[in-house]
DOROMAR-792566 format. One record per residue (C-alpha): x, y, z. Coordinates in steps of 0.2 Angstrom, whole numbers, plus 2048, in hexadecimal, padded with zeros to 3 digits. Each point is the difference from the previous one (the first is absolute). Layout:
<pts>
XYZ...
</pts>
This chain:
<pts>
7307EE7B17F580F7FE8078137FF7FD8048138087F080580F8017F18018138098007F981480D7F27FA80C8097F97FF81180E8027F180C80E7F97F780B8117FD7FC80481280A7F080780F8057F47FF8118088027F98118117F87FB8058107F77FC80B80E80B7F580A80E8017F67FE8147FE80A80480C8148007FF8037FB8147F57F17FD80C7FA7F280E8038087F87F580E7FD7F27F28108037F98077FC8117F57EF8048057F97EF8117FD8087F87F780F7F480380E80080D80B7F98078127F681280081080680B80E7F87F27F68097F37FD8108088138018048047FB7EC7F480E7F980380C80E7ED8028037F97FE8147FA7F08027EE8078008018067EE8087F17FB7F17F58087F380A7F78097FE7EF8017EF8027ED7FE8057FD8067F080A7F57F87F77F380A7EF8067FA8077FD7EF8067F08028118077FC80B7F88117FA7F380D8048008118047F380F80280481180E7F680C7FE8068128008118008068037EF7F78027EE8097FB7F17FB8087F08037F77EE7FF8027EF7EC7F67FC8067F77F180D8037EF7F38087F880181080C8138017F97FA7FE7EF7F681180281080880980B7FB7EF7F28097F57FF80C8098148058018017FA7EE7F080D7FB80A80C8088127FE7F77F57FF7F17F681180280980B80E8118097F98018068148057EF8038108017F88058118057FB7FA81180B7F080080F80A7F880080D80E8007F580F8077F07F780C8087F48067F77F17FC7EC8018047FE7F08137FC8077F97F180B7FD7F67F27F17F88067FE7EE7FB7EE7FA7FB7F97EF8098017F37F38138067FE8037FE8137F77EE80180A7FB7F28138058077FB7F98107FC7EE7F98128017F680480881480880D7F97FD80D80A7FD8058127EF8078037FE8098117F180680680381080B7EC8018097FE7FF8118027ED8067EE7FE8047FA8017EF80D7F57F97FA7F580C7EE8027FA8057FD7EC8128017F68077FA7F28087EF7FF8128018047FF81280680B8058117F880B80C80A80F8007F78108078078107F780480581480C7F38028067FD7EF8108098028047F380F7FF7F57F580B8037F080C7F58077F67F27FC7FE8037EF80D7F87F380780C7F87FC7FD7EF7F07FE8037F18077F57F280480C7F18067FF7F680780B7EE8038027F180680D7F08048017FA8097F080580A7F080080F80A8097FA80F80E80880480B7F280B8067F87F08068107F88098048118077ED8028068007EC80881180380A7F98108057F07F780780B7F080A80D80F8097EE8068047FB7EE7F37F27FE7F57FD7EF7EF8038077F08047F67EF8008077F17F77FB7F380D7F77F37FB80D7FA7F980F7FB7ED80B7ED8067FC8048007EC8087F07FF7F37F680A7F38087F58097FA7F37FE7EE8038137FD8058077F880D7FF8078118087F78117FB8048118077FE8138107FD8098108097FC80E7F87F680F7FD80880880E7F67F880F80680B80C80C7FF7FE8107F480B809
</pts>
């Protein structure tokens, strides 16, 4: 390859990576993937998550598109937005790994709306997959029901943090649960363990999230609701 062509390749080349980086430079369009990596999502369902309008949200995900970041299929009037492949969570785990690594505002950050999580005793996956083969303990996870339905861990009761209050009463009470949602910095297990600890159970919560442990190459289950989730 001669110099000019060495030169062309490698401008074509870094221009390409651009394109996802420019995607990803923006922090409403990572909320918006951190979002579809629990499960697809409609422009509306997404716009009402993020509190964006519904035209900004489209925009963002259009970019995303161009990326090759999301795909998208459409069922009657509606278009449901996902999450292209596990690799796009990969960059998402860099990316929030980079940051814990290099930013000290993320701490400061996390202590002053999250306080202290050092008393939730998170539990790492392996741990978790371990005690629930020697069952253990219960593992309930408090995301809305939809994205349980999309993916969970096997085992896991659908218990939305909303409605776990109503449904203490199920719980054994010697019971160690744990209790786990969306992410690391998710904040419906931190509620859930902190409600389960008031009413005198064990409870921990699992350090992070469904996305994590997929991408982890453990066991994931999907569909119908087991017989012991509350009522609605």
């Amino acid at each position: 390859m001669d110099p000019v062509q060495h030169r062309m390749f490698k401008s074509k080349l870094f221009q390409l990576f651009g394109r996802i980086a420019k995607a990803l430079a923006n922090a409403r369009r990572l909320e918006l993937l951190d979002l579809l990596a629990q499960s697809e999502r409609t422009v509306e369902e997404l716009a009402w998550e993020t509190g964006m309008s519904v035209a900004n949200t489209s925009q963002h995900l259009q970019a995303l598109r161009h990326a090759g970041l999301v795909e998208v299929r459409r069922e009657s009037v509606y278009a449901y937005y996902r999450m292209a492949d596990e690799f796009v969570y990969r960059a998402l785990q860099v990316i929030r790994d980079l940051a814990e690594e290099r930013l000290a505002e993320l701490d400061r950050v996390v202590s002053t709306y999250l306080g202290d999580r050092d008393k939730l005793e998170a539990l790492g996956a392996e741990e978790l997959l371990q005690r629930t083969r020697e069952g253990k303990v219960v593992v309930l996870d408090v995301r809305p029901e939809d994205e349980y339905l999309a993916a969970h861990i096997p085992g896991a009761r659908s218990v939305p943090v909303s409605r776990l209050e109503d449904y203490l009463g199920q719980l054994p009470a010697d019971a160690d649960v744990v209790a786990y949602c969306r992410g690391r910095y998710c904040v419906f297990a931190d509620e859930a363990v902190a409600l389960l600890r008031a009413h005198g159970f064990s409870a921990r919560r699992l350090k992070d999230g469904l996305p994590d442990w997929r991408a982890a190459g453990l066991p994931v289950a999907t569909g119908e609701l087991p017989d012991a989730s509350p009522p609605r």
